[in-house]
N, C-alpha and C positions, 0 to 999 in steps of 0.2 A: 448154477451158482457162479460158475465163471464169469459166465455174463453180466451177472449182475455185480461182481467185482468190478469188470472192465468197464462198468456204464458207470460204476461210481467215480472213479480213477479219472473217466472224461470229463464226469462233470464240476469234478473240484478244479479239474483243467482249466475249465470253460468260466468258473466261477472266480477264480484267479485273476483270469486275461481281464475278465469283464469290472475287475473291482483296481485294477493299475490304474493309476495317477494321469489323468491326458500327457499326451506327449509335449513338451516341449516344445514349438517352434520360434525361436526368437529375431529370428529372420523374418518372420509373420508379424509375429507381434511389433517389432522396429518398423514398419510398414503404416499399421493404426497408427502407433503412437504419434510417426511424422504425420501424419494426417489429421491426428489432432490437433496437434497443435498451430499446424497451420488453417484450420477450420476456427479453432480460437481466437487469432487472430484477427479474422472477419465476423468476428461475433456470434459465428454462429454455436452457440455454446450447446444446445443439445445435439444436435450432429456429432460434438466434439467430446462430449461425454458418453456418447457410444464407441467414437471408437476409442476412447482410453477401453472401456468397458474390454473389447474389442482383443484390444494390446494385452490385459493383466489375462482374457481366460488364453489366449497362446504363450502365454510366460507367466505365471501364475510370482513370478519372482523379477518382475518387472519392477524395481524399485523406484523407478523415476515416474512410469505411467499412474504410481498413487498417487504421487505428489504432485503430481499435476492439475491429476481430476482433481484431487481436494483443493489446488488453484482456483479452478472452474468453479464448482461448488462456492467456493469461497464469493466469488464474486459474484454470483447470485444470489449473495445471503443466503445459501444451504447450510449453513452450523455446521449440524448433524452431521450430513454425509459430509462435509468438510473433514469437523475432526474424527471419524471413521478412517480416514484416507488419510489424513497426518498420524495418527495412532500407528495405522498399516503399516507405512512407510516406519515409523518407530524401530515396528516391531521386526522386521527386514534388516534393517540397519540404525545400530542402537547410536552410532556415531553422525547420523544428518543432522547436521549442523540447521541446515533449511529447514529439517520439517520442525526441527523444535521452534524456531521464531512462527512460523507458518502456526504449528497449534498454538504457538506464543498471542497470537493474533486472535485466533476463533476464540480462546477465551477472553479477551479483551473484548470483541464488541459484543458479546454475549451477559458483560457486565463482569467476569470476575477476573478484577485485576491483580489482587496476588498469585492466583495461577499465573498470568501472564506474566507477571513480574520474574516469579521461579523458571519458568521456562526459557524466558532468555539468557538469564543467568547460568542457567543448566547450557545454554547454548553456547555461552563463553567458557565453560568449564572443559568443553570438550576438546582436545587436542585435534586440531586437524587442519588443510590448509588455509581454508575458509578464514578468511578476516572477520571479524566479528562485530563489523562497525555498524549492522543493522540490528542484530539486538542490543546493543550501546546507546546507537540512535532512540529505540524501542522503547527501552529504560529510561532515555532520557527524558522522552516525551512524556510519560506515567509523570517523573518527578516536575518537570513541566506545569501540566494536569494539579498539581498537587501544591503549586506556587511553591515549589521549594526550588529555587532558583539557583544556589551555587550550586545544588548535585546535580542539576538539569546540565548546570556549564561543566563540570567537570563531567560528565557523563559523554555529553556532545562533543568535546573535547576527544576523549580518549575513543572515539569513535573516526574525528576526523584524521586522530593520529594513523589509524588502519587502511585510513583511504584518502588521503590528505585534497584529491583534486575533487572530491564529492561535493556538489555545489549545497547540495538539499541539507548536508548535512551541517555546513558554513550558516547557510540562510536560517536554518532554525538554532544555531546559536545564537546568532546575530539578534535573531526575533526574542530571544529570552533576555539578552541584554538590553533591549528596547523594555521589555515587561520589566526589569529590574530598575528600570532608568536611566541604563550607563551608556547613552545615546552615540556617544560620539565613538566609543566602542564596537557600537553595530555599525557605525556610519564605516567606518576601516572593512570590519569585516567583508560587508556587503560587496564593496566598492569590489576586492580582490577575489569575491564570488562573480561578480561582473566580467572582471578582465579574463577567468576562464569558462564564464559562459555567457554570450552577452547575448543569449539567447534565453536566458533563465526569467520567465513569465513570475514565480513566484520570488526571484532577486528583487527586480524593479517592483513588486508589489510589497514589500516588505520594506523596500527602502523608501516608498511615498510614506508607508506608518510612519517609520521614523523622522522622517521631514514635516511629517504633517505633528508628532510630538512636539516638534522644536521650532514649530511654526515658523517653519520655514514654506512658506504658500508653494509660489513659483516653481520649486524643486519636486514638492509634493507633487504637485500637479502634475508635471513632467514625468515624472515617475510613473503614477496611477498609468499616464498617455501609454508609458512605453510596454509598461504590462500588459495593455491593449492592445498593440501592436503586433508581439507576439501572439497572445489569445484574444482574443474580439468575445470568445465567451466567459470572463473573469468579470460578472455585472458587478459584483462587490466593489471593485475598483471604479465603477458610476458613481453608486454612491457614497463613497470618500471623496471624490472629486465634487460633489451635490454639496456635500455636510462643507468641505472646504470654503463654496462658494458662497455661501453662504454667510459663512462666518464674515464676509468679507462684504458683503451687503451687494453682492451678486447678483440677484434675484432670479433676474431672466437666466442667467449661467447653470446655476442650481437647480431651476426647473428642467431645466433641456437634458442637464448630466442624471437629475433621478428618473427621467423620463423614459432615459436609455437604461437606466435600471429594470425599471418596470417592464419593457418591452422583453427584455430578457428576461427575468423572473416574475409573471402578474400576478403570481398565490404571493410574494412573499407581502406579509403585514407590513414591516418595517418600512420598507422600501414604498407603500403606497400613505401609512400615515403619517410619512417625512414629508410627500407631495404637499397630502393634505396643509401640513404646517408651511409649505412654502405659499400654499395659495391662500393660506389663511392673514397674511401678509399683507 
């Protein structure tokens, strides 16, 4: 009878050890995590989603390694495990400011944009140090989307107030005051997005829009060019400089510019039945 006490006594022992929580290593796990994200980096996105994998079962309280893979995820159009991995992350830390625009997102290109809408708003409600000029921007964009222009500007506004040297955030005010009409408004803004980035690919492409509204050719042009300059892959900027030349009875010019459209993009319709219309000519 003893024995068979002492054999129970071991195996509750044994059944104990065997049902503890894995150990902790976070030492480990910060090891994956850097390793993914510099796998990321070089694209290599499944590699980089193992070792998040990797990083959460050595720290099962890895709260950054969620938000990350749901990054990843994210950019391979994974939804799903996306917002799984922003939820996670949620539920870890009910204060991340990122994951709430980050799930603010997966509902958005999933189509529902009052969730998204709620979420970054839930994103500015949260106290914390995080400036909150990307769900601002977020918001603005929806109101954008929605042609309602002065909440787009004041949106865009109280966004660049949070981070006033953000060029992206300047450029698409700029761009809603061109959709509004109030040209010479974008033309300022742009200009003082220019003088702190004169590297900014989508400045000088937004400011040939507006030149090219005010038909101002020459500027436009220059513009489209210098968008080019920085990225050689923005074709959209071909064909605004094609449609410009055009206008202006260009012919050969317009050809050559949608030409280099095409070479860059040869699915898009657009861009081959504008040719069509110039050789129709």
């Amino acid at each position: 009878m003893k024995y068979f006490v002492s054999l129970f006594f071991t195996l509750l022992i044994l059944s104990a050890c065997t049902s503890q929580e894995p150990k902790v290593d976070s030492a480990q796990s910060k090891v994956h995590y850097d390793l993914a994200l510099e796998l990321a980096q070089y694209s290599l996105y499944q590699n980089s989603l193992k070792e998040f994998e990797l990083a959460i079962k050595f720290d099962p309280g890895n709260v950054k390694a969620y938000r990350k893979k749901g990054l990843v995820h994210f950019g391979l159009k994974q939804y799903d495990e996306a917002e799984k991995m922003f939820k996670k992350t949620i539920s870890l830390d009910p204060g991340n400011v990122q994951a709430h625009i980050n799930l603010g997102m997966v509902k958005y290109s999933t189509g529902d944009k009052i969730e998204a809408k709620k979420l970054w708003e839930r994103s500015i409600d949260i106290k914390t140090d995080d400036n909150n000029g990307k769900a601002l921007n977020n918001i603005a964009s929806l109101y954008k989307e929605e042609k309602n222009y002065n909440k787009a500007i004041e949106h865009y506004r109280l966004a660049g107030n949070e981070d006033p040297n953000n060029t992206m955030y300047m450029n698409n005010l700029a761009d809603t005051f061109r959709l509004k009409g109030e040209l010479d408004q974008a033309v300022e803004i742009l200009k003082n997005s220019v003088k702190l980035n004169s590297k900014g690919m989508g400045t000088y492409f937004i400011l040939g829009m507006v030149y090219k509204d005010l038909k101002e050719h020459e500027k436009a042009i220059d513009s489209f060019k210098k968008s080019l300059q920085v990225n050689p892959a923005l074709f959209e900027a071909h064909y605004q400089i094609a449609q410009i030349q055009l206008s202006l009875e260009n012919r050969d010019l317009a050809l050559k510019s949608i030409e280099s459209a095409i070479q860059s993009a040869p699915t898009n319709q657009t861009y081959q039945e504008f040719r069509d219309k110039i050789l129709a000519l």
